[in-house]
Structures are given as C-alpha cells and as structure tokens.
C-alpha positions in Angstrom: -6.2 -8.6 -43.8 -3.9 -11.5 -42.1 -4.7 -14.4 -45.1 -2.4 -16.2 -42.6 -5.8 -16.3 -40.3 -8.0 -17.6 -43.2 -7.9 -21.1 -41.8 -6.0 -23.3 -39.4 -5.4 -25.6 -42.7 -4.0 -22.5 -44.2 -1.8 -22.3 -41.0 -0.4 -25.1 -41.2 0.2 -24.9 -45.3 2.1 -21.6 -45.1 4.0 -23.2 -42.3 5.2 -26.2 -44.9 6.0 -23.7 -47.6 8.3 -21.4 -46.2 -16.7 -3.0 -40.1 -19.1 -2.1 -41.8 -21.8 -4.1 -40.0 -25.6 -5.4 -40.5 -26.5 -4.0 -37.6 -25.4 -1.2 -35.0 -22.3 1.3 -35.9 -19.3 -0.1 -33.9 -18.2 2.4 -31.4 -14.5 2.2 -29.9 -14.2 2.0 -25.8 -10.5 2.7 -25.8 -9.2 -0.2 -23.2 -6.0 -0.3 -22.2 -3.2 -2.4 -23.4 0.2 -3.8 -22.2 2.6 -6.3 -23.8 3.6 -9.0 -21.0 6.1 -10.4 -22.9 8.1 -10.1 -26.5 8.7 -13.6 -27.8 12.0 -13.7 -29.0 12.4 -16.9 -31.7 14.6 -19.1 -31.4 14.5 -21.7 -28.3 12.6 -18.8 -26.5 9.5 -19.6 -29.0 8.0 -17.6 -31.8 4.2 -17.3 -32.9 2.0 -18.4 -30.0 -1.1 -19.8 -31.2 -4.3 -20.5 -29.4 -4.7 -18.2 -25.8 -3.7 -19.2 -22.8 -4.5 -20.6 -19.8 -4.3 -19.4 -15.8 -3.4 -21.6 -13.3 -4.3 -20.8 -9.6 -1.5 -18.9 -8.8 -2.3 -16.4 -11.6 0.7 -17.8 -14.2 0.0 -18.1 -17.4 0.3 -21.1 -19.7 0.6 -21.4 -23.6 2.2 -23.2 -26.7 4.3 -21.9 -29.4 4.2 -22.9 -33.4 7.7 -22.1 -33.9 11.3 -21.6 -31.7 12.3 -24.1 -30.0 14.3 -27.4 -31.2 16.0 -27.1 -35.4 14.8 -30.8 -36.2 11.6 -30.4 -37.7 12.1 -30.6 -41.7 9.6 -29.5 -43.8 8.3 -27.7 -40.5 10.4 -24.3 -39.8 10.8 -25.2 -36.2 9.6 -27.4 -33.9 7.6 -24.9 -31.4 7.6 -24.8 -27.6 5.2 -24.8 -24.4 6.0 -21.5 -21.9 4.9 -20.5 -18.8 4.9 -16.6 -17.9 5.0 -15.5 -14.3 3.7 -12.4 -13.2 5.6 -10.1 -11.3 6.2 -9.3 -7.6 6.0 -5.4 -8.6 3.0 -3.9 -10.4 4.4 -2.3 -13.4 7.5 -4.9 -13.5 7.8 -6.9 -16.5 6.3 -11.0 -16.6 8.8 -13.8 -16.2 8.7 -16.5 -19.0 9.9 -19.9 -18.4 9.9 -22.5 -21.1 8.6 -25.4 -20.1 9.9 -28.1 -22.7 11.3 -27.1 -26.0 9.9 -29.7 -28.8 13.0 -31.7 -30.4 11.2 -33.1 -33.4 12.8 -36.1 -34.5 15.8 -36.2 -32.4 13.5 -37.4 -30.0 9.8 -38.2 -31.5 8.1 -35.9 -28.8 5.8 -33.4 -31.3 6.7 -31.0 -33.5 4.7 -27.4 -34.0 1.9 -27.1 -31.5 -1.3 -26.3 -33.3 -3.9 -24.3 -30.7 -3.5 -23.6 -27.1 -3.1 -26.3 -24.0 -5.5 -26.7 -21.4 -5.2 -27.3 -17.9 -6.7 -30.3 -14.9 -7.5 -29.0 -11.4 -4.0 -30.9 -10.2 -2.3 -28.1 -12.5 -1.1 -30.5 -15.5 -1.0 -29.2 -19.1 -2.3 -30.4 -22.1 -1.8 -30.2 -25.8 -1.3 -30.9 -29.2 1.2 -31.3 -31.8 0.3 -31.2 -35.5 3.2 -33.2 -36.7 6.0 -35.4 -35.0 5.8 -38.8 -32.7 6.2 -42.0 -34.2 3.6 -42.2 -36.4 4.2 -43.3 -40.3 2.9 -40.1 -41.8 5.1 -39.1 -45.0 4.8 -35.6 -46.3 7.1 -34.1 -49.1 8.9 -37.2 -48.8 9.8 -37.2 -45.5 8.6 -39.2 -42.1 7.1 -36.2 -39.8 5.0 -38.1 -38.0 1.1 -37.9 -37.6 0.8 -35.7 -34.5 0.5 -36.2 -30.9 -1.1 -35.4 -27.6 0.8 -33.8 -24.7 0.9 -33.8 -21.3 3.2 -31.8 -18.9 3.2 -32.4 -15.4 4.6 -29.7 -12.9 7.6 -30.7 -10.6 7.4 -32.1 -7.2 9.5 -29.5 -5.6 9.3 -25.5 -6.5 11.7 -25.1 -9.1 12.3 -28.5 -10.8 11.8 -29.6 -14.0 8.1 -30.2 -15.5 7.6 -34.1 -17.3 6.4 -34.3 -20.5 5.1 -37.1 -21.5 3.3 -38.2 -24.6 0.0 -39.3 -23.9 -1.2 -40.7 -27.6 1.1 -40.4 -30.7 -1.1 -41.0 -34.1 0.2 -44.6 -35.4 -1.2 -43.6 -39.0 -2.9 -40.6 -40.9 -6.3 -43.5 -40.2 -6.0 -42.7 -36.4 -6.5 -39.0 -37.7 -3.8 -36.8 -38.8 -2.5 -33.1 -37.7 -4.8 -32.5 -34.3 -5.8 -29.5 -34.3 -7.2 -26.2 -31.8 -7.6 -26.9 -28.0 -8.6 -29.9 -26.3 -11.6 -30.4 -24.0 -12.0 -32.6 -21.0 -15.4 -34.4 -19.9 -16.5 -35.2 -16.4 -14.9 -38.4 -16.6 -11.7 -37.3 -17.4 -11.4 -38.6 -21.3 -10.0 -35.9 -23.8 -11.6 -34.8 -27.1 -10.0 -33.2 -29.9 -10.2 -33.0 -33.7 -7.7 -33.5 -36.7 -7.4 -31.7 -39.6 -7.2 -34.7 -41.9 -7.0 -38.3 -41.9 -9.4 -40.5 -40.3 -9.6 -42.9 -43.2 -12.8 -41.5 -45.1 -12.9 -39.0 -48.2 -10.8 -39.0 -50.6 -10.4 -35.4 -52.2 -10.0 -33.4 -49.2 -6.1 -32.2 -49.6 -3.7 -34.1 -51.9 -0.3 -33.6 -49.7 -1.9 -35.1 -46.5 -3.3 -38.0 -47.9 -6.9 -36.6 -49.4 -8.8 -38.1 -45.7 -11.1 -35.5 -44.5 -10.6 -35.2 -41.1 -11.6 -37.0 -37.6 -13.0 -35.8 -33.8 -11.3 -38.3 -31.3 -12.2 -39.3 -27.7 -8.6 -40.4 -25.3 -9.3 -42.2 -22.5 -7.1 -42.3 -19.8 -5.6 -45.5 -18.7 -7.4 -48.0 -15.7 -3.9 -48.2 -13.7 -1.2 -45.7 -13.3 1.3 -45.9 -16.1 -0.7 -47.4 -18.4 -1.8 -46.1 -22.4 -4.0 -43.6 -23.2 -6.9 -45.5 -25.6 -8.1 -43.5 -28.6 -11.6 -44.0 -30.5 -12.7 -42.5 -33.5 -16.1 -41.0 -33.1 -16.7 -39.9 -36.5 -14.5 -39.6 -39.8 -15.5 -36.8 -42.3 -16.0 -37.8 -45.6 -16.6 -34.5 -47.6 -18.6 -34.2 -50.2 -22.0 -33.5 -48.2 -20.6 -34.5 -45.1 -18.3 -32.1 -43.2 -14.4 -31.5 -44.1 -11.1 -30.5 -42.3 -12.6 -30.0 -38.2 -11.1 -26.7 -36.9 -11.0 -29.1 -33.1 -12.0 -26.3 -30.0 -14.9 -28.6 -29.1 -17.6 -28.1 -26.7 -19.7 -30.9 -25.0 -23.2 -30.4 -23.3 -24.4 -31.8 -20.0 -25.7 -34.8 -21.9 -22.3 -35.5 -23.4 -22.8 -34.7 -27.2 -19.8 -33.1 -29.3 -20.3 -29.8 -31.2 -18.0 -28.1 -33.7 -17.5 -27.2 -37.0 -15.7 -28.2 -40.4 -13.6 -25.1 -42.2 -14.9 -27.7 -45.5 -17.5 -29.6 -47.0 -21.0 -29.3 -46.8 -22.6 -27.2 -49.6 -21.1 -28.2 -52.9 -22.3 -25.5 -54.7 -20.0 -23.5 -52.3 -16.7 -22.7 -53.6 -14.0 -21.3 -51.6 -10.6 -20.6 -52.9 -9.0 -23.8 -51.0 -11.7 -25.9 -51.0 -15.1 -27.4 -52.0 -17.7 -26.0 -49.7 -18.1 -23.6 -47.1 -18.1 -25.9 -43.8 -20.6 -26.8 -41.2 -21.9 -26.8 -37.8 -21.8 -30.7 -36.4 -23.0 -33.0 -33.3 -21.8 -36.1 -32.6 -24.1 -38.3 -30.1 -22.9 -40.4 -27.7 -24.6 -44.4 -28.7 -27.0 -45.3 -25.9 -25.4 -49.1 -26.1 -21.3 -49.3 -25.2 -20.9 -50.7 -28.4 -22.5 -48.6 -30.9 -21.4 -46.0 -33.2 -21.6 -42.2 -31.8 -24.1 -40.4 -34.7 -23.5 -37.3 -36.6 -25.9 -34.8 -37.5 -24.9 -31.6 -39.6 -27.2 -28.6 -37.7 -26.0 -26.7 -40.2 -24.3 -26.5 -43.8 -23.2 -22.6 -44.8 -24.1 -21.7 -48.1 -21.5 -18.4 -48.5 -23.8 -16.2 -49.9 -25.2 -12.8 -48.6 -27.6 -14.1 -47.0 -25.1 -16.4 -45.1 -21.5 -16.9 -44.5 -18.7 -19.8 -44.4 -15.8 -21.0 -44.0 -15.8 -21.4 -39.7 -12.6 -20.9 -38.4 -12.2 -21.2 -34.6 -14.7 -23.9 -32.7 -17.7 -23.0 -30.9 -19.3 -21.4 -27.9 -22.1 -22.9 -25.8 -24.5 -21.0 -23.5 -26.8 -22.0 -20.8 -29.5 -22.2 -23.3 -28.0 -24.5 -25.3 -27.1 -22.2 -28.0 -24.0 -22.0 -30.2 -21.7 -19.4 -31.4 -19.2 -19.2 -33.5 -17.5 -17.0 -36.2 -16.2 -17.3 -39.6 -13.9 -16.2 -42.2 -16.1 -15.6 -45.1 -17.6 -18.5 -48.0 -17.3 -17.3 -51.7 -19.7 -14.2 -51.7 -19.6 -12.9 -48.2 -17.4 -11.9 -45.6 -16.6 -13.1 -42.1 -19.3 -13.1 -39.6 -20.2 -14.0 -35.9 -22.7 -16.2 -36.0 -25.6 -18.2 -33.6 -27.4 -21.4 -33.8 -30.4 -21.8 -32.2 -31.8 -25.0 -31.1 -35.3 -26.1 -32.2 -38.3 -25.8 -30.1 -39.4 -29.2 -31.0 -37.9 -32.3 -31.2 -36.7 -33.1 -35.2 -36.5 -29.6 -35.7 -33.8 -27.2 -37.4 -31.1 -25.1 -36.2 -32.1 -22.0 -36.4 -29.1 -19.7 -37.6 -28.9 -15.8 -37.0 -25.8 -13.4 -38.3 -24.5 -11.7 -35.4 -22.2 -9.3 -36.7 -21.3 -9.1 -40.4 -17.6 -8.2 -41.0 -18.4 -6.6 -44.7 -15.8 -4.2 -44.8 -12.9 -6.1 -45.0 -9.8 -3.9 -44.7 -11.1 -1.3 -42.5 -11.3 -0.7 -39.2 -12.2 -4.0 -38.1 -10.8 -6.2 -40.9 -11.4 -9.6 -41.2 -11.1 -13.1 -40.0 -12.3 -12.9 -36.0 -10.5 -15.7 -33.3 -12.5 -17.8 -31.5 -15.3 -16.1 -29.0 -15.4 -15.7 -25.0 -18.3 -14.7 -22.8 -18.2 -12.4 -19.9 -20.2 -13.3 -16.4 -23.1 -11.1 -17.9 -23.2 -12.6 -21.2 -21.4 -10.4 -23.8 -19.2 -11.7 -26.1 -15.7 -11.1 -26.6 -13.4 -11.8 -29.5 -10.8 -10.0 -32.0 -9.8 -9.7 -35.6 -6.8 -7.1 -35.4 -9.1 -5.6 -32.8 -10.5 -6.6 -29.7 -13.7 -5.9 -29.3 -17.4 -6.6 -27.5 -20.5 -7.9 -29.0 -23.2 -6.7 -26.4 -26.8 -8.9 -26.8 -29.8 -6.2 -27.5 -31.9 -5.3 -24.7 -34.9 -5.8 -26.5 -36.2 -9.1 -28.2 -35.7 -8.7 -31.7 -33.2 -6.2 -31.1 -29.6 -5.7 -33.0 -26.2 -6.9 -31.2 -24.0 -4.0 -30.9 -20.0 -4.1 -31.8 -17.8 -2.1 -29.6 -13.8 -1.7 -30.4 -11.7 -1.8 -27.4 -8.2 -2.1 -28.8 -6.7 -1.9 -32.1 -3.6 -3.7 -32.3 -0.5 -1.9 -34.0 2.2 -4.1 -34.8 5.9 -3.9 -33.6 6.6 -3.4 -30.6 2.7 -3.7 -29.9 1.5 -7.3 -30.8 -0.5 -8.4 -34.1 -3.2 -10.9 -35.2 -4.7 -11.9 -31.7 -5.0 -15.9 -31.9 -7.5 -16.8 -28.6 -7.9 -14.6 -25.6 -9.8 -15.6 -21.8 -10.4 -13.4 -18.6 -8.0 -13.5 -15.7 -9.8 -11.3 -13.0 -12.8 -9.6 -13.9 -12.6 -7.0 -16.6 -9.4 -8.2 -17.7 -8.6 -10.2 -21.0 -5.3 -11.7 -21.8 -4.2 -13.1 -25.2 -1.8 -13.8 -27.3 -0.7 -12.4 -30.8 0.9 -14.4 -34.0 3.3 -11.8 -34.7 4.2 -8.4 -33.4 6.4 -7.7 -30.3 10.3 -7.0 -30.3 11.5 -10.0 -31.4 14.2 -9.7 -34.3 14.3 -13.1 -35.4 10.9 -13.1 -37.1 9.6 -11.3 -39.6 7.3 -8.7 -38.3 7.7 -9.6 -34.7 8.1 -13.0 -33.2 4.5 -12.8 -31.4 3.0 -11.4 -27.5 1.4 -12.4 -24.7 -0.8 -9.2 -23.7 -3.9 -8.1 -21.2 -6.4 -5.4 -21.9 -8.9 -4.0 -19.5 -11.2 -0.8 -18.7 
C-alpha cells in the first residue's frame, strides 16, 4: 500500500522531509493500457498530481509536484505545468511541452503544484501552488511563502509562449495556507478552492504550519481588465468538532452551495495516526443578504469503525439527484471505502450515508487508498487505487454495487499510484501516475500520463 496516498497533508509532509469487498466479488475486465508519456525529472517535471484536463483540440493539460526550477528549499523542487500533444500517427508517441517551469523564489511565482489545473471555455489554465508567492509564511525557518493561484493563458499566435500570471498570492497563513486539490468555477466566473491549513481558526491542527485548521475560499475576478483578483473566506475550520485540513476538489450545486470534505476533525473519539478525528462531509451556504456570513453544516462526521470509515481523501462527486460520493483512506478500525451521501427526504433531515465498496483487504489485489471518483454518461463510477476499476450501480433497488478491475498498474516502465483520471472520447480514461514510467531521476519512476479503454 502507497502511505504516500494516505492524505494530501501526508503529501505534502513527506515532500518537506526528504479487495475483499462487502458486497459483490470484483471481477477483472482486462482494458487496455498505454503510457503516453515517461516524465523525466528534472525541468521536464516529475510526479504529476491531480488528472488532467482536455482542451478542444484533444491536448492534454496537467501540473507537476516536482522538476522544474532548484529554488524551492525545504521543498525538493519547485514543480511544473505541461501540455502533451497527441500525435499525427496512431501508434506514434505524445509530444510534451512545458508550459512554464515554477522558479520558486528567484521569482515568487509558486512553488510545488498541489492537484490538477482546470480549464475556461477561452482555453486558459488554472491552478494551485502549495507553497511560494509573496506571502509571509515561515516553515523550518525559512520564508516559502503561503501558496498561490495560477493562471496560464495560451499565446496569441501558434507556437508562442503561454503567460502566467498569478492571480491571488496568500498575504498570510490567515488568508488560508497551502491550497490544495483542483479548483472549481461557478456560473459567474469566481473560483473556489480549499487550503490545507490556515484560515485563522483552531489551534492544534499541525504544529509546523501554524496549528490553523484549514479554509474553503471564493476568488473573484476583477470588474476591469487588469485589475486583482478579491479573495473571501467562506468558512475557517476550527477542529475539534468542526471539520480539519479540507482535501479542496469542490463541487457546487445549481443553487450555489459548496460541498467537500475535511481528511480531519469531526469525531473526537476517532483517532487516526496523524490526527484527531476521522473527517467530514461539509456544505457551506451561500448568505441570502450580500453581507452575511456563508453557513456551514457538517452532513456528516465519520466515526472509523466497522460500521463506517474515515479519513476522506480526494473531494466529492455530485449526481443529478443531488447525491454525493466520495472515497476514503480508512479511520482507526476500518479500511478505505467508497462512499454515498444521501440527501434527506424532508427538510432538517440527515444525510443518509451508504458504504459503496469496502476496500478490507488492504494489500491485495486492490490495495488501498482509492483517487478521487468519475462518472461515465450511464452513471457508473470510475476510480483507482493501484487499479483502475468500475463500480456498476445494482439493477435492482436494494441491490449490491459491483467492483470490476480493469487495469492493474505495474510499476517501471508501466506507471504507479494513479492520482485523478477523466474521459477523453467515450470509453476512454486518461490519468496520471505519481511514480512509475522510465524516468531515471526519481526513485521508482518519475511519474506517467496514460489512457485505458475496452
């Protein structure tokens, strides 16, 4: 089992310092598998995080952790955002271009991207760096900054240069410190995201980044051309009962309320073995007046026991029904799960929680610790531990989910520890992996971009 997977606040911590199922028997679909690309380390990137994303012309866009500029102490490198082409040929190998190597302090612009970018209908990119800008963060003794938000712009003319440009850089860990996971657009055009810490509220939540808990944050875009980006707080986790340490990977509803979940807090009778409590399931409402406070509501607090899970690890789902789903890593006596929230039928109601899949043989087949979920146009879900696989809904009411494996990943020169995956055409998923690939500069491959399919 990949501990490296047992958090994004694990993540980033290893970063500073250096199935047996409930349900239905999985069965294994055999898909096929290619490698796109090897990353190589160094200013060609190493260990993309977080998916990627298509853009019209079928090229993919994504963010790596590491690679890239050398001026990122206590980071290991300073990470990068690539674009991979595909090719003219069927069969030929995929281009990669990087798009702008982070320089860390040299220049202030972000260091070590922490999920994947996103992407506007005008073909701009978007994205987060855990550490870097000009904030006043201290860690270890040194400035790295409090993270930033990204944008890259494509060129004018085919083959110039993209602009980055930093949209928001965190002033101090208050703001919210290290954003974290994928951003998510509204109609309107304003960004949400989530930090791991800061925010200004709990105190006990991680000694080396200040002991805040954590924020969710709204960026607005500027009224004129040029002008800032405006961030708001919408709510700042206190621990304790309240929430801990957002994962970010948000998802809104058509009424404009915030889902997500917390890797901490909740259940103190919970104990994990980085933190107090086994995380939650939130929603944040929008304030019915322009100058009221957005509420928080905790739809549910995982208890870790065998009865439940913890520990959530990747952001949520939403379907047309206004359901959730999400997975986790495991609390303090269970193992990683899928999971589904249910709305209530009346108004004031609870959340009704149902294990989808119960990863309970940790080690085998299926290991632990699945990435965040994808839906298919008929409404299975998609995600991947070490594995890819299908989670098909029952046919019946009442009836079991069923797991189907669909590709075990090997490690060099196949990929390893899948982080995000989304469908190109139909049929097809593409992903990236952590580690595995060619590349010699890493330690058990430097990470690849991949597509499976039928």
């Amino acid at each position: 089992m990949d501990r490296n997977r047992y958090s994004r606040v694990v993540i980033h911590r290893l970063a500073l310092f250096t199935v047996a199922l409930t349900l239905t028997s999985g069965a294994t679909a055999e898909w096929k598998e290619k490698v796109l690309y090897s990353f190589q380390g160094g200013t060609d990137g190493a260990t993309p995080a977080g998916g990627v994303v298509f853009d019209k012309q079928g090229n993919l866009y994504g963010a790596t952790q590491q690679g890239g500029g050398s001026n990122c102490s206590p980071m290991a490198a300073c990470g990068t955002v690539y674009q991979l082409a595909p090719p003219a040929k069927q069969g030929d190998p995929w281009t990669e271009t990087v798009l702008h190597v982070f320089q860390g302090k040299q220049s202030n612009d972000g260091e070590f991207p922490s999920g994947g970018v996103i992407a506007d209908a005008l073909g701009n990119i978007y994205g987060t760096t855990a550490y870097g800008g000009t904030g006043d963060c201290v860690l270890l003794g040194i400035k790295g900054g409090c993270g930033t938000v990204f944008e890259l712009s494509p060129p004018q003319t085919k083959g110039g240069k993209w602009t980055y440009t930093i949209l928001y850089s965190f002033p101090t860990a208050k703001q919210g410190y290290v954003p974290n996971g994928d951003l998510v657009f509204d109609s309107a055009g304003n960004l949400y995201g989530a930090t791991i810490f800061g925010g200004g509220k709990g105190t006990t939540c991680d000694g080396f980044y200040g002991g805040n808990c954590g924020a969710v944050f709204e960026l607005s875009p500027p009224k004129t051309k040029g002008g800032k980006w405006t961030e708001k707080i919408l709510h700042s986790f206190a621990g304790g009962k309240d929430g801990a340490n957002p994962n970010g990977a948000l998802v809104l509803d058509r009424n404009g309320a915030v889902y997500g979940t917390t890797s901490a807090g909740g259940n103190q009778a919970c104990k994990t073995t980085s933190s107090l409590g086994c995380g939650s399931v939130f929603e944040l409402k929008p304030p019915t007046r322009i100058d009221a406070a957005w509420s928080e509501k905790l739809l549910h607090v995982f208890g870790g026991g065998p009865k439940d899970t913890g520990v959530p690890d990747a952001g949520l789902l939403l379907d047309g029904k206004g359901r959730l789903y999400g997975t986790t890593f495991g609390g303090a006596n269970t193992d990683s799960a899928i999971f589904s929230l249910t709305p209530p039928a009346k108004r004031g109601g609870a959340w009704k929680e149902t294990l989808l899949v119960d990863f309970k043989n940790c080690g085998g087949y299926f290991e632990c610790g699945p990435t965040g979920l994808t839906f298919d146009s008929t409404g299975n879900l998609y995600g991947s531990t070490n594995v890819v696989f299908r989670v098909n809904p029952p046919k019946q009411k009442g009836g079991h989910w069923t797991l189907t494996a669909l590709h075990k990943f090997q490690g060099p020169p196949d990929g390893r520890s899948p982080d995000g995956m989304t469908f190109g055409k139909p049929d097809t998923i593409y992903g990236t992996t952590l580690y595995g690939g060619t590349g010699q500069q890493c330690q058990g491959g430097c990470g690849v971009a991949f597509e499976v399919w039928p």
